[in-house]
DSSP file (Angstrom, degrees, kcal/mol; ACC not computed):
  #  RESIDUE AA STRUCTURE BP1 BP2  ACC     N-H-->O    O-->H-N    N-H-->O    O-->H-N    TCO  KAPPA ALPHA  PHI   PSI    X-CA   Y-CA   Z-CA
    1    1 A X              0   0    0      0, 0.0     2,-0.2     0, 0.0    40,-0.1   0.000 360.0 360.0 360.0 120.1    0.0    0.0    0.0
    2    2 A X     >  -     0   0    0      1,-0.1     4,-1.8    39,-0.0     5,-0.1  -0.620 360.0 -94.3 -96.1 165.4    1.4    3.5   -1.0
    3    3 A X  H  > S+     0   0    0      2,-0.2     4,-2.6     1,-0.2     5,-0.2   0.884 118.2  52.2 -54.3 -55.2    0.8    6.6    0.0
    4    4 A X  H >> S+     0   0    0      2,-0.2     4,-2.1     1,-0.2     3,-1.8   0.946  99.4  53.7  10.6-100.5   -1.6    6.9   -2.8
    5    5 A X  H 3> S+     0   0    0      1,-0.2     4,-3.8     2,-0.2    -2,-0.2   0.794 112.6  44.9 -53.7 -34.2   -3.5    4.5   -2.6
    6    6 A X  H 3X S+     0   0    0     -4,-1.8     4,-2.4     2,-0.2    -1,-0.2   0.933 118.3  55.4 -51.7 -32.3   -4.3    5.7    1.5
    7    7 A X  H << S+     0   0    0     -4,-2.6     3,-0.4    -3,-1.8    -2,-0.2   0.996 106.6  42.8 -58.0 -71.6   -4.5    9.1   -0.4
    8    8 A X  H >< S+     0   0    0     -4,-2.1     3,-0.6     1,-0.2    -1,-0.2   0.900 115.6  52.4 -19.7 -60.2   -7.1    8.0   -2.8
    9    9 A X  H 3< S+     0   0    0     -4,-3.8    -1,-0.2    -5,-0.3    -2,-0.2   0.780  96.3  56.8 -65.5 -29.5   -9.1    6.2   -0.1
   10   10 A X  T >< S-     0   0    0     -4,-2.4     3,-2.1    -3,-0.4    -1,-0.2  -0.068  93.2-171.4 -92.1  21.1   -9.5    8.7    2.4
   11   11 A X  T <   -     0   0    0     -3,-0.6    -1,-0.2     1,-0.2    -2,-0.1   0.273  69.9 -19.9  42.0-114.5  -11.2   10.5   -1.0
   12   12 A X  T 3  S+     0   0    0      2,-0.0    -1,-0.2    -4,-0.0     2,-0.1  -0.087  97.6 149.5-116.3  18.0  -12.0   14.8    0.0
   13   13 A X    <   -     0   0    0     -3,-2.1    -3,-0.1     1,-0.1     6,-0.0  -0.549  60.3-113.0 -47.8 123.0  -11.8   13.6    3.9
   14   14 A X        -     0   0    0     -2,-0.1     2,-0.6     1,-0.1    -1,-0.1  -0.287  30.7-123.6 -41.1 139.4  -10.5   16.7    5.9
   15   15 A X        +     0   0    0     30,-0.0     2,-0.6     3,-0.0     3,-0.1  -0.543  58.8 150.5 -81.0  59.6   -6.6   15.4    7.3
   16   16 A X    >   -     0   0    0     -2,-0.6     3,-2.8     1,-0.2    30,-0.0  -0.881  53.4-139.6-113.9 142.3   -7.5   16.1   10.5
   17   17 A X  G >  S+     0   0    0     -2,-0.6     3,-1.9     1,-0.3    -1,-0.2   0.973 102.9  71.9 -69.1 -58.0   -6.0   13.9   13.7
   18   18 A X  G 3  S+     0   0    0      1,-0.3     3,-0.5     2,-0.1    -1,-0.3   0.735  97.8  60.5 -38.9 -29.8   -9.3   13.8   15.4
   19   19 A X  G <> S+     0   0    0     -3,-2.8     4,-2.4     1,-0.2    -1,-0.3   0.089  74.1  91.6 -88.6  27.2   -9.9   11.2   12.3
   20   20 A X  H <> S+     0   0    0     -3,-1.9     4,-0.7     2,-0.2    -1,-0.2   0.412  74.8  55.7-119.3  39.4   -7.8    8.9   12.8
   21   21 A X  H >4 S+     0   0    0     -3,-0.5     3,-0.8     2,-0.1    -1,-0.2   0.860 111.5  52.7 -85.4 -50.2   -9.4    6.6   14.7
   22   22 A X  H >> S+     0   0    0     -4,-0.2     4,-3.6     1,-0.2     3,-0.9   0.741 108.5  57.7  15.4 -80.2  -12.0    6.7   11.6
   23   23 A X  H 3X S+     0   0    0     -4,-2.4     4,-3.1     1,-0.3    -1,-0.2   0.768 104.4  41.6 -21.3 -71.4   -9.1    6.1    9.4
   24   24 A X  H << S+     0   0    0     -3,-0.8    -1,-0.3    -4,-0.7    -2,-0.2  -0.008 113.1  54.4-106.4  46.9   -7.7    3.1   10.5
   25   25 A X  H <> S+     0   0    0     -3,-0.9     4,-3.0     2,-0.1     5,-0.4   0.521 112.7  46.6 -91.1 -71.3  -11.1    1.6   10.9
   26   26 A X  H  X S+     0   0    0     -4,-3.6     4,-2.0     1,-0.2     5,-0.3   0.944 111.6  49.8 -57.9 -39.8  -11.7    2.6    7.2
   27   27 A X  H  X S+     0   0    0     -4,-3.1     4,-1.7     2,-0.2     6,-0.2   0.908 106.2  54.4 -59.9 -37.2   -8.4    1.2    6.2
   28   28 A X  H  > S+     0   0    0      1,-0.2     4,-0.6     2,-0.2    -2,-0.2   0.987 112.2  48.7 -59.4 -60.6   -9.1   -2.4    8.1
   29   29 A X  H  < S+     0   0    0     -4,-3.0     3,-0.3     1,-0.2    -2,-0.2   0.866 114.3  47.8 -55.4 -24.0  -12.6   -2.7    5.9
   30   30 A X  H  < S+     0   0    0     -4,-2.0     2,-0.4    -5,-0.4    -1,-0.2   0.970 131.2  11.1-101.2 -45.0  -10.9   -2.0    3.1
   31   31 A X  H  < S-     0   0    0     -4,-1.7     2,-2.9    -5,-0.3    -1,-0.2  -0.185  99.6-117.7 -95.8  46.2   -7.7   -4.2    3.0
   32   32 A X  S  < S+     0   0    0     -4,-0.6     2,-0.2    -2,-0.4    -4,-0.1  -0.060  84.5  34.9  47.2 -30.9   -8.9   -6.7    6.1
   33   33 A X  S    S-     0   0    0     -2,-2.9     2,-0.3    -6,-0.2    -2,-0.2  -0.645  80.3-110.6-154.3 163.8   -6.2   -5.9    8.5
   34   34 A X        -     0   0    0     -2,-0.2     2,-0.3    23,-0.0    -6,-0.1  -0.917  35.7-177.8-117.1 121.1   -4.0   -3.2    9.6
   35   35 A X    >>  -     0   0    0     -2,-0.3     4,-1.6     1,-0.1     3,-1.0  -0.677  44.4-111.1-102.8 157.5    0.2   -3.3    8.7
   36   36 A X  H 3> S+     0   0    0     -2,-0.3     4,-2.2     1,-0.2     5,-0.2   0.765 119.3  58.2 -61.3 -24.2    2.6   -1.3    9.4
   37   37 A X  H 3> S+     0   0    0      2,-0.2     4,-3.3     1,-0.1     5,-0.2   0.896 109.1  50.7 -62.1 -22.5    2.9   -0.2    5.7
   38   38 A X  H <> S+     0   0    0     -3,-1.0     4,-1.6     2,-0.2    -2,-0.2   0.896 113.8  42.4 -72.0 -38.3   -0.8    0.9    6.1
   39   39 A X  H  X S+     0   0    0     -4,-1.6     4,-1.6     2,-0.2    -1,-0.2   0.774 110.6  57.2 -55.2 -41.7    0.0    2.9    9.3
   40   40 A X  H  X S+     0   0    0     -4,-2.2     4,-2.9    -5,-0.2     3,-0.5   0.979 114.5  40.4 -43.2 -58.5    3.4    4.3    7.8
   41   41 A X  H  X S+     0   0    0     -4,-3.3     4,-4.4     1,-0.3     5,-0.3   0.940 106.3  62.7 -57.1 -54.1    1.3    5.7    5.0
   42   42 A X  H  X S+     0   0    0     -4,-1.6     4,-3.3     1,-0.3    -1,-0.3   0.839 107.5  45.3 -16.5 -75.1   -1.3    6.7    7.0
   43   43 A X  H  <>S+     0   0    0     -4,-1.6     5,-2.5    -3,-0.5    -1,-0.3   0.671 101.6  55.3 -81.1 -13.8    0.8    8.9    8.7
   44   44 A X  H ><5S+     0   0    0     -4,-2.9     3,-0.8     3,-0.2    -1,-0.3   0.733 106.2  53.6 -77.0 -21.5    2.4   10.4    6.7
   45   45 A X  H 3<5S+     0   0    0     -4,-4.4    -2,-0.2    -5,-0.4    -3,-0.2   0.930 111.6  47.2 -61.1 -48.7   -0.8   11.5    4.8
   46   46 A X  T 3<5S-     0   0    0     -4,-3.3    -1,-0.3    -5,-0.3    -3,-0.1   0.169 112.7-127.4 -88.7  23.6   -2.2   13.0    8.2
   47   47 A X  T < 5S+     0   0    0     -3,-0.8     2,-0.3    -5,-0.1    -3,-0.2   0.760  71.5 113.2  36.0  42.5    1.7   14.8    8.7
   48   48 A X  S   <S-     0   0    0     -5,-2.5     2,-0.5   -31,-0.0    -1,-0.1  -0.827  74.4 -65.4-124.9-176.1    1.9   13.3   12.3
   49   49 A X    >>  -     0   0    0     -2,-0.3     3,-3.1     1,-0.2     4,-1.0  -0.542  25.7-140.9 -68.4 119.2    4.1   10.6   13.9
   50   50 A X  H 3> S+     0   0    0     -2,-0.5     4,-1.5     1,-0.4     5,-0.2   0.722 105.5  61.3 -66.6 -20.6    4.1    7.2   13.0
   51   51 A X  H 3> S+     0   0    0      1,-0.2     4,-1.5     2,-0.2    -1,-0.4   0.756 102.4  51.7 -82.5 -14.2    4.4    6.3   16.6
   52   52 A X  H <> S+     0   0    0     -3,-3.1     4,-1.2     2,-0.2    -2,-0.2   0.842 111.8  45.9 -73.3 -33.3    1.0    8.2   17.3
   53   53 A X  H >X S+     0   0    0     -4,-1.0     3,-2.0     1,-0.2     4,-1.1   0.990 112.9  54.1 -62.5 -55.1   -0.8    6.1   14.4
   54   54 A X  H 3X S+     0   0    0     -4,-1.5     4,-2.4     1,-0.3     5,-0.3   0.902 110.3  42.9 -54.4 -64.9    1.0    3.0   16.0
   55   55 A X  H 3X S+     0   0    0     -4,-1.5     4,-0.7     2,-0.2    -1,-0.3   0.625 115.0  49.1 -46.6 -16.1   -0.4    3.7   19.6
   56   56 A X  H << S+     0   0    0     -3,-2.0    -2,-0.2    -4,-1.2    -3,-0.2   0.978 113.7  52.0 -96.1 -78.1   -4.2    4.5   18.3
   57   57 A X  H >< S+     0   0    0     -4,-1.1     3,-1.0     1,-0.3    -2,-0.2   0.423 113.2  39.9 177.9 -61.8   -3.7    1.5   16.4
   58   58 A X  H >< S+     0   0    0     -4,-2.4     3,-3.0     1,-0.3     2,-0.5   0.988 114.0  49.6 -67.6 -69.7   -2.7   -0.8   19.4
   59   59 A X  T 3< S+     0   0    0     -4,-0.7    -1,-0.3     1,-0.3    -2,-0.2   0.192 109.5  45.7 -72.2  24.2   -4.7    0.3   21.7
   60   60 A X  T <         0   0    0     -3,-1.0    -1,-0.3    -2,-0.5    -2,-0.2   0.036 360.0 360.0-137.5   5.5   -7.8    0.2   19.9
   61   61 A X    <         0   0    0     -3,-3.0    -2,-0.2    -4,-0.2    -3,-0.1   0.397 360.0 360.0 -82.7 360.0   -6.8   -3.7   18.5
C-alpha cells in the first residue's frame, strides 16, 4: 500500500488527527487488516508521527 492509494481512499476527507481513529477503521474494511505499511502511510498523509498512528492502532486492536 502506498501513499496513494491511503491518499485515494481517504477521497476529500479533511486530514484532520481527530480522524484517525475513523481512518484506520476505514483502512481495516478496506484491506482486512492493519500493517505497518498501512500505518506508515497513514501517517504520513495525516503529517503526524508514526508512533502516534501506531499507539491509536494498538490500543484500539
Amino acid at each position: 500500500v502506498s501513499e496513494e492509494e491511503i491518499r485515494v481512499l481517504l477521497g476529500n476527507r479533511p486530514r484532520q488527527r481527530d480522524l484517525l481513529i475513523e481512518f484506520l477503521h476505514l483502512i481495516q474494511d478496506t484491506y482486512g487488516q492493519l500493517e505497518a505499511r498501512h500505518l506508515h502511510a497513514l501517517a504520513a498523509e495525516l503529517d503526524i508521527p508514526q508512533a502516534e498512528v501506531y499507539e491509536v492502532a494498538s490500543f484500539y486492536a
